[in-house]
C-alpha positions as CSV (number, residue, x, y, z in Angstrom):
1,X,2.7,-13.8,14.7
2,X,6.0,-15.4,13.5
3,X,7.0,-16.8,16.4
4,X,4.9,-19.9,15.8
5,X,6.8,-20.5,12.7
6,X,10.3,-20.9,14.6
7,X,11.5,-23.5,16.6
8,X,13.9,-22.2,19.2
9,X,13.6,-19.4,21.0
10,X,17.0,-16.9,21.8
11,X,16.6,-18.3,25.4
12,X,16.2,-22.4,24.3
13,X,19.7,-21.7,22.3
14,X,21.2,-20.2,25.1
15,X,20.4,-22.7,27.6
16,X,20.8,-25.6,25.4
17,X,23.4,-28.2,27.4
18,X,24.7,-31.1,25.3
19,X,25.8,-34.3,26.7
20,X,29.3,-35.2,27.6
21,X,31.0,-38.4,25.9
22,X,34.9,-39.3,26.6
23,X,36.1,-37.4,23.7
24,X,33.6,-34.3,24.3
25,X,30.2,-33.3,23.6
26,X,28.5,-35.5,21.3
27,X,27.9,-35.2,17.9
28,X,25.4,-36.3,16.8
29,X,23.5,-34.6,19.6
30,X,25.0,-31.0,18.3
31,X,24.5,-31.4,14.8
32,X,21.1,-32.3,15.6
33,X,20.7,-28.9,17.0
34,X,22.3,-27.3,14.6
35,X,20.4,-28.3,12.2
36,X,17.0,-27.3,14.2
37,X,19.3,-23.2,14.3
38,X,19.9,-23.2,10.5
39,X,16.2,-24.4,9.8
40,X,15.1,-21.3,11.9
41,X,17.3,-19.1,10.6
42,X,15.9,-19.8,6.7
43,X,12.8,-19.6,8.1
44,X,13.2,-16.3,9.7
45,X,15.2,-15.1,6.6
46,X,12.3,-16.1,4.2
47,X,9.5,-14.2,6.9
48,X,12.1,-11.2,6.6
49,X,11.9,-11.0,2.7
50,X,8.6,-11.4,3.1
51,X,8.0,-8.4,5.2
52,X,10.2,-6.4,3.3
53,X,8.2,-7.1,0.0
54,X,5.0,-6.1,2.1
55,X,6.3,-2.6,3.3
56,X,7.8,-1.8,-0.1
57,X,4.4,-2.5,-1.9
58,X,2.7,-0.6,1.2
59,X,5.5,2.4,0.5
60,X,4.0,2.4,-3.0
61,X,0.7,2.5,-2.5
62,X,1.3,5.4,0.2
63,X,3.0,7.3,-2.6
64,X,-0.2,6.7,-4.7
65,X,-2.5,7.5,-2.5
66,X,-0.8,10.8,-1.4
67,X,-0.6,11.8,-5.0
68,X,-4.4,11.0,-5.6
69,X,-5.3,13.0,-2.5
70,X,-3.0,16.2,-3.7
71,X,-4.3,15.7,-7.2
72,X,-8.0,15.5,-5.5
73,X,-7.0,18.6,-3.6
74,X,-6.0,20.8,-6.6
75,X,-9.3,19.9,-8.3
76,X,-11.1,21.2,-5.1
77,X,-9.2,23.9,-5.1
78,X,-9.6,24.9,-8.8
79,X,-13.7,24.1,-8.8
80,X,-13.7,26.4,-5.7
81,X,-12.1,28.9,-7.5
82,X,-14.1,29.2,-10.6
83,X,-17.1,30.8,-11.6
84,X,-19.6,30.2,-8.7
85,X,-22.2,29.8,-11.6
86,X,-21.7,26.3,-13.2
87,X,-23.5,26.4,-16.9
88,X,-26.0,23.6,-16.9
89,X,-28.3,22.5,-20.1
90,X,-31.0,24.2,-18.9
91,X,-28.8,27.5,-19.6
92,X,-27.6,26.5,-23.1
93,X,-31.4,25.9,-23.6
94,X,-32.1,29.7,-22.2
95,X,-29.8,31.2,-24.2
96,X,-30.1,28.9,-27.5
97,X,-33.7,30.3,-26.9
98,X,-33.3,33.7,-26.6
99,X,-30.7,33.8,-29.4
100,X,-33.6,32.1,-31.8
101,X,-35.9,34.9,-30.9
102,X,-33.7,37.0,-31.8
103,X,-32.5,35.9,-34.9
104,X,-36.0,34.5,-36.0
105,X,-37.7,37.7,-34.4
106,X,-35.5,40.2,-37.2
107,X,-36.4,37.8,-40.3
108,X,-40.4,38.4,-39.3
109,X,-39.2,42.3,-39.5
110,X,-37.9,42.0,-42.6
């Protein structure tokens, strides 16, 4: 996934072989090099951040989610528990209905 991003691999560093001049390897050749390493390196640094970023938002939306399902739980839990007879409008109607009768039925008497 990253790799594609870098340049060098840990086994193209370790058998990179410079040139020889009179007074040693040469210089412009190493810096070269060098500077291809430190590119790498700030790239892989910057894809490093990145990932880190990534898992701490994924850590906090893990946390949310596992609160949402215990929260989800408890409500489950507590509509289980309840009355097994849930009071609808058609109820309040009833009993509206029969309380008019009942009230209205006693002024007729009267």
């Amino acid at each position: 996934m990253y790799q594609d991003q870098l340049n060098l691999t840990p086994n193209d560093i370790l058998e990179k072989e410079f040139k020889i001049d009179t007074r040693g390897y040469r210089l412009k050749e190493v810096d070269q090099f060098l500077d291809i390493v430190i590119s790498d390196y700030v790239q892989y640094n910057k894809m490093l951040k990145a990932a880190e970023k990534e898992k701490e938002e994924l850590l906090e939306e893990i946390m949310h989610l596992k609160q949402e399902i215990r929260n989800l739980k408890m409500s489950i839990e507590i509509a289980k528990s309840g009355d097994s007879k849930e009071v609808t409008n058609v109820d309040v109607m009833r009993r509206l209905s029969q309380l008019e009768k009942i009230v209205y039925g006693k002024e007729d008497e009267e």
